[in-house]
PLY file of the C-alpha trace (Angstrom):
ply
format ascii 1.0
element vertex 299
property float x
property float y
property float z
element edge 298
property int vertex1
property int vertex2
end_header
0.00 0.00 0.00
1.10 3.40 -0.91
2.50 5.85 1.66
1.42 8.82 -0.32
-0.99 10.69 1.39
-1.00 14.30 -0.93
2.01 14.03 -3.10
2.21 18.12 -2.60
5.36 18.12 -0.51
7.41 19.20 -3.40
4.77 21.40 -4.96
6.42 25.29 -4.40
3.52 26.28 -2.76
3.85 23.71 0.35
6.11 25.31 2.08
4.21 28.57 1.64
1.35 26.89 3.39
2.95 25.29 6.63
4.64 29.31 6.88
1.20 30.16 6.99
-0.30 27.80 9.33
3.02 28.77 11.38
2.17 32.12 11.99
-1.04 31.58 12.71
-1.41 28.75 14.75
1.76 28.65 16.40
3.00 30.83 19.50
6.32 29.53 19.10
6.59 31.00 15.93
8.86 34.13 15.96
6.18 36.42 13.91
3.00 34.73 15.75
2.88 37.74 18.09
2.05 39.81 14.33
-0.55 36.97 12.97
-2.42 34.38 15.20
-1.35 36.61 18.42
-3.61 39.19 16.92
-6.27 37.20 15.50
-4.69 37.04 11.87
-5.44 33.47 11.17
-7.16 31.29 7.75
-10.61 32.55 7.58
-12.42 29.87 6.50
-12.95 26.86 3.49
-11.42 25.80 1.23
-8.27 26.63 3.20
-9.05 26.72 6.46
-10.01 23.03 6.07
-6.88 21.13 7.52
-8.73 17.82 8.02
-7.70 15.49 5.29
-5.92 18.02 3.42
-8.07 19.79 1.81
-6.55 23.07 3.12
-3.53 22.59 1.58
-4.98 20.94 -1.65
-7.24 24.11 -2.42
-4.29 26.47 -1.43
-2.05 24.53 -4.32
-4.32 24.86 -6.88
-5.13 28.76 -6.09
-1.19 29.00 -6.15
-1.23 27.61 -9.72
-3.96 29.46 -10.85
-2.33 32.91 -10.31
-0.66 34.76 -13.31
3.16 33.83 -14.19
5.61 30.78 -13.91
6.31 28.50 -10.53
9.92 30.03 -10.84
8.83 33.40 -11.24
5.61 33.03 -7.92
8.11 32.07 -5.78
10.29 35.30 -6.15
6.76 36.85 -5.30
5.35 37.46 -1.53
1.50 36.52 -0.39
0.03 39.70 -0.14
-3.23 40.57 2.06
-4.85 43.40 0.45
-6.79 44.19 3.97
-3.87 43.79 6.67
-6.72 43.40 9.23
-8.58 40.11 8.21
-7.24 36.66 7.68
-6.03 34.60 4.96
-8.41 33.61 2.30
-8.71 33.51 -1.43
-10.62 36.81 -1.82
-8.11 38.45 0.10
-5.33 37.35 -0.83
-2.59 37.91 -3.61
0.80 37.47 -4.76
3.15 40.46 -4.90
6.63 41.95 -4.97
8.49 42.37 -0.84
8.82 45.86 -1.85
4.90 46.51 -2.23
4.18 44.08 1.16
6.82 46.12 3.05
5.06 49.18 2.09
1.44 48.12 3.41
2.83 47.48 6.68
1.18 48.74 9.98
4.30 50.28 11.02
4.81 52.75 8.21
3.80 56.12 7.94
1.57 58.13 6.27
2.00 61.54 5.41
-0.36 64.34 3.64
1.20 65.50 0.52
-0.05 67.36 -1.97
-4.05 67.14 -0.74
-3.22 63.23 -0.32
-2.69 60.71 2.58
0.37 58.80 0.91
3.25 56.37 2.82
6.38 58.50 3.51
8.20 55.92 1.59
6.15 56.65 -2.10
6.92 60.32 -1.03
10.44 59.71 -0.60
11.04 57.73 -3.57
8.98 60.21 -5.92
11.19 63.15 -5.05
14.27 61.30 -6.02
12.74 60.02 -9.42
11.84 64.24 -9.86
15.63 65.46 -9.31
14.48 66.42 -5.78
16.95 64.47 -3.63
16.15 64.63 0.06
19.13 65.89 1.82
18.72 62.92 4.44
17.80 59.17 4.25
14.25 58.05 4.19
15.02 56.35 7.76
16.19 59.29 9.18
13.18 61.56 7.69
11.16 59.09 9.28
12.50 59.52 12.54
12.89 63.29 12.27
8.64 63.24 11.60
7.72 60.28 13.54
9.84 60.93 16.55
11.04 64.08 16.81
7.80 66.07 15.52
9.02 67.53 12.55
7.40 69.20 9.56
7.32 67.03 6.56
9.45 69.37 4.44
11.84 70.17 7.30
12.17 66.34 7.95
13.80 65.97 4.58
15.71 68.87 3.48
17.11 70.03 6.55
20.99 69.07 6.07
22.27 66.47 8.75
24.59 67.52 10.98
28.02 66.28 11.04
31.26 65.77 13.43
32.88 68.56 11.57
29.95 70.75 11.26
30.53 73.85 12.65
27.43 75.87 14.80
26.49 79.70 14.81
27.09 80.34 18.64
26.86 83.97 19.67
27.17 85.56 16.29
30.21 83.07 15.76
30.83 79.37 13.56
32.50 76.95 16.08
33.36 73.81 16.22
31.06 71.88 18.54
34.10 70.38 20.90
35.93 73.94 20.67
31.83 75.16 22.34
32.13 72.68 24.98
36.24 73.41 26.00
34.78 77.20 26.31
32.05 76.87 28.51
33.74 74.25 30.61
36.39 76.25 31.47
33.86 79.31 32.11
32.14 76.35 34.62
28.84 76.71 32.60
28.71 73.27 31.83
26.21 71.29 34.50
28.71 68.74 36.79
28.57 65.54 35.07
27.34 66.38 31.68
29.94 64.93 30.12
30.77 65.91 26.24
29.52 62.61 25.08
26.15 63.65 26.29
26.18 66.47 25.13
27.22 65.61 21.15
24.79 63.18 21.24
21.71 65.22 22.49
22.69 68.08 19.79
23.74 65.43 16.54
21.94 62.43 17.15
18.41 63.30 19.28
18.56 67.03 17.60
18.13 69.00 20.54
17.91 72.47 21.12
22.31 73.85 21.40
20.85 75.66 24.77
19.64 72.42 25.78
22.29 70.33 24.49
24.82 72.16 26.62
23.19 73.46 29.73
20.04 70.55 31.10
21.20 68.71 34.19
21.87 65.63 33.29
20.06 62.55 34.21
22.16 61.28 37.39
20.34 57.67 37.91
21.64 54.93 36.34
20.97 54.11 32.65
18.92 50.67 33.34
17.11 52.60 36.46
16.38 56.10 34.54
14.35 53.53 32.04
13.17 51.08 34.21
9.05 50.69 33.94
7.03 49.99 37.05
4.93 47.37 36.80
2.50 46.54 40.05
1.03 43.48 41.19
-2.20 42.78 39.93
-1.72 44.19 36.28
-3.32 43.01 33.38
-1.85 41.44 30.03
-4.46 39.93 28.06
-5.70 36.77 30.08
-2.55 36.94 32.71
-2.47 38.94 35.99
0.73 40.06 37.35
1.41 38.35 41.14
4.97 39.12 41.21
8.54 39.90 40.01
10.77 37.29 40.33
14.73 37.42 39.75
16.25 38.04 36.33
17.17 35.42 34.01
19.70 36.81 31.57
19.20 40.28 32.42
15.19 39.83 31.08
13.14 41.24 33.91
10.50 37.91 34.70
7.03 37.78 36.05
4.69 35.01 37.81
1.58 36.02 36.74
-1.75 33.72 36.92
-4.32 33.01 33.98
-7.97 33.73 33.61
-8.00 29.42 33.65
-6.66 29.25 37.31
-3.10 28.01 35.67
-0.09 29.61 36.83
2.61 31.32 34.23
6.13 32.90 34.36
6.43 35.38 31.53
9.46 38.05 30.30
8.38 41.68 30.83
8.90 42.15 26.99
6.93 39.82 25.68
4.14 40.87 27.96
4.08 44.29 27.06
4.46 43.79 23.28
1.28 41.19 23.00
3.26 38.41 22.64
2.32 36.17 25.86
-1.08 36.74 26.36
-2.23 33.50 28.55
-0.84 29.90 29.68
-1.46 28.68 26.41
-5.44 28.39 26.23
-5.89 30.96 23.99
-4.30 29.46 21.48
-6.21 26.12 22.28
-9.42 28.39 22.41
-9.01 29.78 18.89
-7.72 26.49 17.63
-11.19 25.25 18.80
-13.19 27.95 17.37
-11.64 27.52 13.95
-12.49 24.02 13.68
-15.68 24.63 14.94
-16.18 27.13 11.99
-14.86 24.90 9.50
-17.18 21.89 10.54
-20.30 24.69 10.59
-19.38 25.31 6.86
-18.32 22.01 5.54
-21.90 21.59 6.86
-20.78 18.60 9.34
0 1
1 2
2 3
3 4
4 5
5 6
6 7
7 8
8 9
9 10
10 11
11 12
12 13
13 14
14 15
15 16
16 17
17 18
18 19
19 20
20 21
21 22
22 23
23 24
24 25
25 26
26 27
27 28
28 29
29 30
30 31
31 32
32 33
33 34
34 35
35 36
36 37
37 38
38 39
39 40
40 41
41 42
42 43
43 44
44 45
45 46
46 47
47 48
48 49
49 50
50 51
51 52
52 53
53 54
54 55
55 56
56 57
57 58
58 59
59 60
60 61
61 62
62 63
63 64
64 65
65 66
66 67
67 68
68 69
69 70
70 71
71 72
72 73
73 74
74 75
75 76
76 77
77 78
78 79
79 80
80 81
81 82
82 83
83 84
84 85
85 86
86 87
87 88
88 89
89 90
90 91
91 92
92 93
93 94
94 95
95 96
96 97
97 98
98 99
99 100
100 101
101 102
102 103
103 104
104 105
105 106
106 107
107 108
108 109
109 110
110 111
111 112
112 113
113 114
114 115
115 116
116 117
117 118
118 119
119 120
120 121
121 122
122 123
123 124
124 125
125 126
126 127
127 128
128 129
129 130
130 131
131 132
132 133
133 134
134 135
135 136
136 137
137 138
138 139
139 140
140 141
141 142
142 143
143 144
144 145
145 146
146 147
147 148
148 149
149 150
150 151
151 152
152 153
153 154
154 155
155 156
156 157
157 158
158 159
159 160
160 161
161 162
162 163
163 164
164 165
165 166
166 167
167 168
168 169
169 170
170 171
171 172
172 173
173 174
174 175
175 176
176 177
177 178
178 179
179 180
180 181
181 182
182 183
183 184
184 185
185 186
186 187
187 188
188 189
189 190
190 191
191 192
192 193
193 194
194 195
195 196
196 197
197 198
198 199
199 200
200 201
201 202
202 203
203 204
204 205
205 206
206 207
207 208
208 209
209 210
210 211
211 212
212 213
213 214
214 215
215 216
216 217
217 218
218 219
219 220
220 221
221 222
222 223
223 224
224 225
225 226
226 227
227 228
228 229
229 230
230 231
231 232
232 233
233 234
234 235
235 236
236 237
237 238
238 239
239 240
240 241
241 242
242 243
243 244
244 245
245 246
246 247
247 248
248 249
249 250
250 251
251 252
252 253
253 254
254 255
255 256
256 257
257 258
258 259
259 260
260 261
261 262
262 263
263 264
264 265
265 266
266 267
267 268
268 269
269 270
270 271
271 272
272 273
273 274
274 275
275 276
276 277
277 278
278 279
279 280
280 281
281 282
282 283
283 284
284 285
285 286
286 287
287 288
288 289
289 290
290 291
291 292
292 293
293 294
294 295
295 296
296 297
297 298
């Protein structure tokens, strides 16, 4: 008798699948916390039908049915047209990286020109006009997204540089020959060290007054950013009962589940959505998807 139970496994489109059900269905999976950790899972027949393989079955033949060669679909990314609902046929698509990277969560959008258009497209269509931006799109990003910035200011304004030299009292100096001035004056604050001080003016763009003359932050690095977290807070189904030591450095957590079951859990992972019960949340959605599938399948 034949072992054979699909004969798929070499199809190019296999591998695609068990990605999928990856992300979806398992929280081990390094992107779950993106896709099943946020409800981003198969919607519903023909491939949301795992028993007997019918899933994957339906998912190869959509996969041949779409425009182009096998060699040329699998330089080509599954694309959701809306990033907020599952995987089905209807929503589904292939596509370049480029164009998925671009209808991400995380990028921006900015208003240009009377429209709402991704920072990125705006970006990219001033260098195709001649119009080079005088800094990289990352760092226009951050200069809009992070630092409040205009959007023109954001990417013409030239980047400062080590050897760029600052109008300071009617004068162009050199940023370290600034700092040797006023701390031999003793204007500098005690402890702001020049370090600081190059870093808040080139790399978090702050004000020179500030740059030079706010007290420094005297705690500790870790203990300046350290969040509090009390006993009896809430991440999805877990409740915080206490901190326990560190393991690594990773600040850890016993925390107990809406089930009754007991859970220790990184800091991290809690506050990014990641770990959001024992494990029977996953088992609950697992059930409700099969559930679904039976209710259509008519079962």
């Amino acid at each position: 008798m034949s072992n054979i139970t699909h004969g798929l496994r070499s199809h190019p489109a296999y591998k695609r699948y068990q990605h999928i059900l990856g992300r979806c269905y398992n929280p081990n999976d390094k992107a779950y916390h993106n896709y099943g950790g946020r409800g981003i899972v198969i919607e519903h027949a023909p491939w949301g039908v795992v028993e007997g393989h019918a899933g994957l079955i339906a998912f190869c033949k959509w996969w041949d049915a779409q425009p182009g060669t096998d060699e040329d679909k699998c330089r080509l990314m599954i694309e959701r047209d809306d990033n907020n609902r599952g995987y089905s046929p209807d929503n589904c698509h292939l596509d370049t990286r480029t164009v998925q990277n671009r209808n991400q969560r995380r990028n921006i959008r900015v208003r240009y020109k009377g429209q709402s258009r991704l920072l990125t497209e705006v970006y990219d269509d001033l260098v195709l006009r001649g119009r080079d931006p005088a800094v990289s799109c990352q760092a226009a990003r951050h200069r809009y997204q992070q630092l409040g910035w205009s959007l023109r200011d954001a990417l013409f304004t030239p980047p400062l540089t080590r050897d760029s030299r600052i109008m300071y009292h009617g004068k162009l100096k050199k940023f370290q020959d600034i700092y040797d001035d006023l701390k031999t004056h003793g204007k500098i604050p005690d402890g702001l060290r020049y370090k600081v001080a190059y870093q808040r003016y080139f790399m978090q763009e702050w004000p020179i007054r500030d740059a030079f003359f706010k007290e420094p932050d005297r705690r500790n690095g870790s203990e300046a950013r350290r969040i509090t977290i009390k006993d009896g807070e809430r991440f999805g189904r877990l409740v915080i009962i206490q901190e326990l030591d560190k393991v690594d450095g990773r600040r850890m957590f016993m925390c107990i589940c809406d089930c009754g079951k007991s859970k220790i859990a990184q800091l991290k992972l809690l506050r990014d959505g990641r770990v959001k019960s024992c494990g029977c949340l996953h088992k609950d959605m697992l059930r409700e998807r099969h559930a679904k599938a039976r209710l259509e399948r008519g079962v």
